[in-house]
Every structure is written in structure tokens, then in C-alpha cells.
N, C-alpha and C positions, 0 to 999 in steps of 0.2 A: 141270322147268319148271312154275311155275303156270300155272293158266286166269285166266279174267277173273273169274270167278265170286269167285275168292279172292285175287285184290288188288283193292283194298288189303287188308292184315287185317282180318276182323271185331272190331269193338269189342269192349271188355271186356265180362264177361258182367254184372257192374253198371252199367255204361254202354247196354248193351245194354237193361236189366232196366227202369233209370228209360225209357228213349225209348219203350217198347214201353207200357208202363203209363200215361207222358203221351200217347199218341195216342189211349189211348180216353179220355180227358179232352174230346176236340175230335170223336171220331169215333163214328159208330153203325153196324150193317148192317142190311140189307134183314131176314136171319134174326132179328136181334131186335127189330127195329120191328113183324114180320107176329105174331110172338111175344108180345109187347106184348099189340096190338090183338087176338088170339084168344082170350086169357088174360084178357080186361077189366083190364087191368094197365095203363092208362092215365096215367103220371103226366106228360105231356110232349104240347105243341100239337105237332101236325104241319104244316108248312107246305109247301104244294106254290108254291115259288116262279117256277113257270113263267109264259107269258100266256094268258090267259082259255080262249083257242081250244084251246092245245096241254092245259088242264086238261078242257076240255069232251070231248073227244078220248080222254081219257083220266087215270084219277088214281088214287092211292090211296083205297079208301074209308075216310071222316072224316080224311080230311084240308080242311085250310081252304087256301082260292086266296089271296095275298099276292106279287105279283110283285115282284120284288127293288126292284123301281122305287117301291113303293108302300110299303113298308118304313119309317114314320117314326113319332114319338112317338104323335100322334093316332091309330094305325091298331093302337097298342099297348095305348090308355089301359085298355080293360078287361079287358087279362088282370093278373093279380096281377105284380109285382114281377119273384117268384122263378120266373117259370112259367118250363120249359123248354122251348127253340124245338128241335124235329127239322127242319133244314130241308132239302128233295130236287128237282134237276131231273132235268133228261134221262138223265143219265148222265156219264160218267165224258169225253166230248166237249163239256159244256158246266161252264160257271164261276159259272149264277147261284148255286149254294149258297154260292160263297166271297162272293159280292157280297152277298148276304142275310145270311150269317154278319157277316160286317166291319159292317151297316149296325146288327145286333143287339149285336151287341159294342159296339159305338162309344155306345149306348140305351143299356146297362147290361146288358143281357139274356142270361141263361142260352142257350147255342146249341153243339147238336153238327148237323154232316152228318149223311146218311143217305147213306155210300158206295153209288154203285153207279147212284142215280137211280132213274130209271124202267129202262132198262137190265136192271142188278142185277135189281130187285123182279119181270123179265118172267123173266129167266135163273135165277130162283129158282124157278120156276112157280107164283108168287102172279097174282091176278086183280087188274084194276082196272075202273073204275065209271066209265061215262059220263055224260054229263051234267054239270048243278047244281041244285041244292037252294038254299035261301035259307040254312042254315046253314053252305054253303061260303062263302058269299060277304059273310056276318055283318057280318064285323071291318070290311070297307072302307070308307071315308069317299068 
């Protein structure tokens, strides 16, 4: 008798190969955004798309405040084209990444997740930064 673990069959190991390689298309971690950012390895905006409070509370340091709500052409005009959006909430119990991803996607806009959130990035034991600065809060119109 099988487990549940193994039904259905695991997909083919090229079936397998392409899914696994298309998710980091769409996907980043907490490990290599803090890796990024330590490494001056900066090629990609981070966007903390939480609200104001819950950034004030608590954020990634350099990352930029954009709540998914605010998300629109004008709030984009100065970053380049091709720029890549990281974008991260709470964690793994809330959905604005997908709602900020969709609203980037829909702009034209390069956009992976940063699995994990805020969540992730604590359970990693990376630090985050209180407050705001005027450069988190640049972009907003």
C-alpha cells in the first residue's frame, strides 16, 4: 500500500525539471535578497508592500514603502522600464505580494515575490529597521 506522500505519482523528472526552474522565474528567498543586500549586489527595487504603520513597525532595511493599493503607472514613472520589483509582505498568511505582483505585471513590470515575507526574513534571523526615512517613502505620489 502507498502513503499519501506518493500518490499521485511524482511527475516526470523533465516535467519536474521545467516547474521547478519556472518558479524561480516568479519566486526569490528571504536567503538571497539578505545576500543581495550584504554583497552590494543590488540589481532589483524592493518593495515592502505592506501599510505605512505595519512598515513603520518594522521593514526590511532599503527597502521602499508601496502598498499594493498604491501600486500604479505614476508611482512607477521613475524607475527604469526593466527595473526589477522584489516584492514582500507579512508573510506566508497574507496575499498583498500577489496583489502587488498582479498590479506590476498588468504595468509591464519585471516582478518576483520574496517567499517568506516578513515571517521568512525574522525566521532567518536577519534584522529589520524601524521607522522612515524620506527615501522609503521617495516613490509615492
Amino acid at each position: 500500500m502507498s502513503s499519501a506522500v506518493s500518490r499521485p505519482d511524482a511527475a516526470k523528472s523533465e516535467d519536474a525539471l521545467a516547474y521547478f526552474q519556472n518558479k524561480l522565474s516568479y519566486e526569490t528567498d528571504c536567503w538571497d535578497v539578505h545576500h543581495a543586500i550584504i554583497n552590494n549586489q543590488i540589481d532589483f527595487v524592493l518593495l515592502d508592500v505592506r501599510s505605512k504603520d505595519a512598515f513603520v513597525k518594522g521593514h526590511i532595511e532599503g527597502a521602499i514603502l508601496m502598498p499594493h493599493w498604491k501600486i500604479n503607472f505614476d508611482n512607477l514613472i521613475d524607475f527604469p522600464k526593466q527595473t526589477l520589483f522584489v516584492v514582500y509582505c507579512a508573510g506566508p498568511h497574507c496575499n498583498a505580494t500577489e496583489k502587488a505582483a498582479i498590479k506590476l505585471a498588468i504595468l509591464g513590470r519585471p516582478v518576483k515575490k520574496m517567499l517568506g515575507g516578513i515571517c521568512g526574513w525574522l525566521d532567518e534571523g536577519f534584522e529589520l529597521v524601524e521607522g522612515m526615512d524620506e527615501k522609503s517613502i521617495s516613490q509615492l505620489s
